[in-house]
TORLOLUM-357811 format. One line per field, with one value per residue: residue number from 0; x, y, z of N, C-alpha, C, O, CB in turn. Coordinates in steps of 0.02 Angstrom, whole numbers. Each point is the difference from the previous one (the first is absolute). Glycine has a CB too. Layout:
num: (NUM_...) $
nu: (X_...) $
nv: (Y_...) $
nw: (Z_...) $
cau: (X_...) $
cav: (Y_...) $
caw: (Z_...) $
cu: (X_...) $
cv: (Y_...) $
cw: (Z_...) $
ou: (X_...) $
ov: (Y_...) $
ow: (Z_...) $
cbu: (X_...) $
cbv: (Y_...) $
cbw: (Z_...) $
END
This chain:
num: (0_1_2_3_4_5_6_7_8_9_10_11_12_13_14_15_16_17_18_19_20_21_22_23_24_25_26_27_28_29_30_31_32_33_34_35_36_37_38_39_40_41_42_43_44_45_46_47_48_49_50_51_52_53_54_55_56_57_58_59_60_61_62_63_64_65_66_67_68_69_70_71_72_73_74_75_76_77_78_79_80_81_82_83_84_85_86_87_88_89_90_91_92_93_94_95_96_97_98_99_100_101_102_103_104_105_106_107_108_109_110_111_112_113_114_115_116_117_118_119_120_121) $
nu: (119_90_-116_57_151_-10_83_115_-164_-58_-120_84_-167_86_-143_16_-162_-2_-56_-37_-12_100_36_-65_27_11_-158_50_-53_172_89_108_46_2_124_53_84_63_-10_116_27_59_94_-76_-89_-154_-93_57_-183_20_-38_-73_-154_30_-84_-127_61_-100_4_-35_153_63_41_109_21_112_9_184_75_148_12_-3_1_-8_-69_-131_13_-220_14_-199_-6_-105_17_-40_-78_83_65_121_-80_173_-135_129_-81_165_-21_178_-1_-12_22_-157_115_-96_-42_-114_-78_78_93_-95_-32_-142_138_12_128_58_130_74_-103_117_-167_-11_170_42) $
nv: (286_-145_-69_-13_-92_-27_-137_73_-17_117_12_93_-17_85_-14_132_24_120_48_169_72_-85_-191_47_-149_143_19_-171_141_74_-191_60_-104_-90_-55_-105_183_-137_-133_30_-121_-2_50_167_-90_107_-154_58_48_145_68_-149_113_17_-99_154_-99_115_46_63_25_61_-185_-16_-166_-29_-187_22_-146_112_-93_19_-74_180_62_-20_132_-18_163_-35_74_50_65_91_31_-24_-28_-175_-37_-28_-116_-113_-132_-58_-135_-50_-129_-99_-86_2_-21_146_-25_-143_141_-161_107_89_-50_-31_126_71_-34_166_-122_122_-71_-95_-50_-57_-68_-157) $
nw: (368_8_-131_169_25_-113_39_-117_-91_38_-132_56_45_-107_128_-94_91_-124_154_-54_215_134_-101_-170_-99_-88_-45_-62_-55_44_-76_-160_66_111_-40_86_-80_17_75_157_37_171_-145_11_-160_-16_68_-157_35_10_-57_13_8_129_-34_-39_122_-35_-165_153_62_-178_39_-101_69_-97_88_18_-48_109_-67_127_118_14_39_-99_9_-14_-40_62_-116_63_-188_86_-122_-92_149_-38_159_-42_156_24_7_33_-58_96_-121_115_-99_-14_110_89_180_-1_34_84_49_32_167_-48_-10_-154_21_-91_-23_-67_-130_162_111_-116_-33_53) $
cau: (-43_13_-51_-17_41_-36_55_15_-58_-59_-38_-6_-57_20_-49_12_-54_38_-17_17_-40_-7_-16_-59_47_-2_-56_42_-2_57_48_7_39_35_59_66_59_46_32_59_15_46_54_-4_-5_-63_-30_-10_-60_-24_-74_-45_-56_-56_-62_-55_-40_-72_-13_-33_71_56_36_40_59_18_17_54_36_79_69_58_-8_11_-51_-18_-12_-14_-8_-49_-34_-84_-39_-44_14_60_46_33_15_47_20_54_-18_40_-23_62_1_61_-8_-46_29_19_-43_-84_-16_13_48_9_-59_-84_9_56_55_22_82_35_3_52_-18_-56_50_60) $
cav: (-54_-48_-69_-42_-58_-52_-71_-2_-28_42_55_87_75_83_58_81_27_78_37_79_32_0_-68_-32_-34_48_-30_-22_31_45_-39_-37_-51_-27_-44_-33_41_-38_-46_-26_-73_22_6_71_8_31_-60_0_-22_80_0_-51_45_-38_-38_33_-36_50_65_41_13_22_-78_-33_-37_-26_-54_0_-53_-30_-57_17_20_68_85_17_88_2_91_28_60_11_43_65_52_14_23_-57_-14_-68_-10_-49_-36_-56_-54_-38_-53_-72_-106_-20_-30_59_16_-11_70_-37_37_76_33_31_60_37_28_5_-30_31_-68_-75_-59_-47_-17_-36) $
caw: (19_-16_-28_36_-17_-44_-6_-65_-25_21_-32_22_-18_32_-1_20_-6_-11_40_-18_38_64_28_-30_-54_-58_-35_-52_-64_-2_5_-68_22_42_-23_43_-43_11_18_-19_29_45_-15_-1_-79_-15_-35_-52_-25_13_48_-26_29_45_-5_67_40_20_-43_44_67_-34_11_-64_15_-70_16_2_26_-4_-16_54_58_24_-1_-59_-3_-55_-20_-36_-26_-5_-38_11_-14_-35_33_12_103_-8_70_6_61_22_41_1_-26_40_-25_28_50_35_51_-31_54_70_21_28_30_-37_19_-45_39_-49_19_-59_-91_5_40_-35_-28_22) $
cu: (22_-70_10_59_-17_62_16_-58_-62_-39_-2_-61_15_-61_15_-69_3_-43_29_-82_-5_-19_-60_16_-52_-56_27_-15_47_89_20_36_24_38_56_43_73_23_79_31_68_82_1_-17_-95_-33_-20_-86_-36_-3_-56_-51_-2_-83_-73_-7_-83_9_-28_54_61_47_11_59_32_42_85_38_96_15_25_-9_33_-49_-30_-24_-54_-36_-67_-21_-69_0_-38_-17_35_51_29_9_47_-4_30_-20_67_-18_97_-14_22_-30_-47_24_7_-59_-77_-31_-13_50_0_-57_-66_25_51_49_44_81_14_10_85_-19_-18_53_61_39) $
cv: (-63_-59_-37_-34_-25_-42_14_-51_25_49_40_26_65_24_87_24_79_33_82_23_-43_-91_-14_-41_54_-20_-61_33_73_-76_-20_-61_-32_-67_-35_21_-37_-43_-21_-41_-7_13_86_8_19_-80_21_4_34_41_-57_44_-5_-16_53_-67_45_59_52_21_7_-41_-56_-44_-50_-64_-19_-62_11_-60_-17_6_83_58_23_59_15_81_-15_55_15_70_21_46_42_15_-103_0_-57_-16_-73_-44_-55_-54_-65_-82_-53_-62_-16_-23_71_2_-19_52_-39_22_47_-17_32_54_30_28_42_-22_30_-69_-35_-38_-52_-45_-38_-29) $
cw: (-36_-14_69_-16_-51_-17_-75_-26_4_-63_39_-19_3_9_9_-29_-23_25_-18_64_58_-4_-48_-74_-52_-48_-78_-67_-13_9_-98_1_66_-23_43_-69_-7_67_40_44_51_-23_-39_-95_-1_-15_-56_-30_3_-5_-47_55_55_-8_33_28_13_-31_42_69_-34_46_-51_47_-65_48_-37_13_2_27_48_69_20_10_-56_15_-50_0_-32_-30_-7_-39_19_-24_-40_27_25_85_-27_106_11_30_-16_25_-12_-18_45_-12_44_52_71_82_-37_61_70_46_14_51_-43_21_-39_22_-69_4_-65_-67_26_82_-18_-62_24_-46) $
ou: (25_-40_-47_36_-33_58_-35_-21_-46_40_-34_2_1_-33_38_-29_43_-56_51_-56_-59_-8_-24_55_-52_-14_50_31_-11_59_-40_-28_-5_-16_0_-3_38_9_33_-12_46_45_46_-20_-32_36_-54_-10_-59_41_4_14_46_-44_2_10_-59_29_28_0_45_32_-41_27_-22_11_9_-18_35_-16_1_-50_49_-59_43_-11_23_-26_0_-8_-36_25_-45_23_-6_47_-39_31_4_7_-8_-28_35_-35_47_-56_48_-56_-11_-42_29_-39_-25_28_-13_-21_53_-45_2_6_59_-3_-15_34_-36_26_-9_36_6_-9_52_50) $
ov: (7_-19_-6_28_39_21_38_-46_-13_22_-11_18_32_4_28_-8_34_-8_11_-22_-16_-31_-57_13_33_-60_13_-12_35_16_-19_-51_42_-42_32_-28_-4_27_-43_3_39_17_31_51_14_-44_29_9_-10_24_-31_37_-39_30_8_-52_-16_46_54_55_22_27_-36_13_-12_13_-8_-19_-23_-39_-60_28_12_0_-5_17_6_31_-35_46_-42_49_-41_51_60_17_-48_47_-26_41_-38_25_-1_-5_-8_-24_29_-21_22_9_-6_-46_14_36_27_3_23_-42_26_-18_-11_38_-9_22_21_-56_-59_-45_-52_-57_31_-30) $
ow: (-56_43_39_-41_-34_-2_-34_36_-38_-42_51_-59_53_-52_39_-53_27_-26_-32_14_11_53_-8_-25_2_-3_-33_-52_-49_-3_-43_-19_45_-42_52_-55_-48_55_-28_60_-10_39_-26_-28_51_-23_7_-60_-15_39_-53_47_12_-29_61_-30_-8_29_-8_27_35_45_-29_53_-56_60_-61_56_-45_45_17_20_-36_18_-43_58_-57_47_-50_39_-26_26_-3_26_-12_-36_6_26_-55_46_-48_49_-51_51_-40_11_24_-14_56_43_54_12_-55_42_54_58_22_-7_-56_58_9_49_-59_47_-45_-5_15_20_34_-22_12_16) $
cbu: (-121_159_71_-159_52_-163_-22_157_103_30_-24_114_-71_139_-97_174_-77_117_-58_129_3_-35_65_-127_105_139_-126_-21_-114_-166_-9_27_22_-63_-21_-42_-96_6_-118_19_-100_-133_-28_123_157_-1_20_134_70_-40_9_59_-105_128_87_-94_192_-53_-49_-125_-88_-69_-9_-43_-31_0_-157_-11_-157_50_35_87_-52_150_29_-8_103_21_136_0_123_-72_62_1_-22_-103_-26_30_-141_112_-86_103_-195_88_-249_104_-37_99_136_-17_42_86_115_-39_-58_-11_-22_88_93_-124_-99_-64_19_-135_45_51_-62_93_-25_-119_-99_-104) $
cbv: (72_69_-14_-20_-62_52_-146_76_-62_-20_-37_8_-88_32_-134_29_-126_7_-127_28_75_187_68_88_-197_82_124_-92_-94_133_-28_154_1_103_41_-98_116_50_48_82_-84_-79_-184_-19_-125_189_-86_-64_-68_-40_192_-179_38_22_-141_162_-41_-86_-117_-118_-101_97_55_102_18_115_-17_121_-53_140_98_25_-154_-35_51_-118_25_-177_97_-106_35_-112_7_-71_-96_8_223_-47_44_2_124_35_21_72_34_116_30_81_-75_-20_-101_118_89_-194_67_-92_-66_136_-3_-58_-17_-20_-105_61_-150_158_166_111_112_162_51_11) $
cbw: (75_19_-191_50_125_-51_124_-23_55_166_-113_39_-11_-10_6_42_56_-73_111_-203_-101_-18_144_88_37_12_86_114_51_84_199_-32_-136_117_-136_152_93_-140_-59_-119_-109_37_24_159_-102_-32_81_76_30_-17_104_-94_-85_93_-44_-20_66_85_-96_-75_61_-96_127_-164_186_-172_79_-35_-7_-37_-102_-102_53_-67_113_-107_79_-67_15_11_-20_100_-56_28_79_-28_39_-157_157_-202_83_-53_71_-40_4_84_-120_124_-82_-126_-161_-158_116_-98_-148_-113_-58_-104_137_-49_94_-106_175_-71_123_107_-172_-104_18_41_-56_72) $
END
């Protein structure tokens, strides 16, 4: 799954909801931790600033996020850990970076589409 685009300068929101058993969220009083483990940047190196907590949003739906700013334009890769129990989950999401000079959402159709990432790349 993918966060989404976003322009260089942008704030990133990482959200992750922790879910078990088919979708239901986890109680937070079996949650110990959650975290953004790591960070990695399109040149594939580590952002050095990681790990770091997540924020709750909803302790009762077990929703955390954490706020993020890249540097770079490209692909980022971010690894979450969630404490359970004492047992460690890890899961992946993706979000992509481009110049601000890049595709605006004026340029696309209202209608989601999916194109291959160097289209977007001139």
């Amino acid at each position: 799954m993918s966060l989404g685009n976003f322009q260089v300068g942008s704030k990133v929101r990482l959200p992750l909801q922790v879910l078990e058993n088919g979708g239901l969220p986890v109680s937070s009083s079996n949650v110990e931790s959650v975290e953004v483990n790591r960070i990695i940047k399109p040149d594939l190196s580590l952002d050095s600033s990681y790990p770091k907590d997540m924020i709750p949003i909803d302790e009762t739906n077990a929703i955390y996020y954490l706020d993020y700013e890249p540097e770079e334009e490209g692909n980022y890769i971010v690894v979450y850990n969630i404490t359970i129990n004492e047992i460690v989950f890890s899961q992946m999401d993706s979000f992509f970076i481009s110049s601000s000079s890049g595709i605006t959402m004026t340029e696309r159709t209202s209608i989601p589409t999916a194109v291959p990432v160097w289209d977007f790349v001139k």
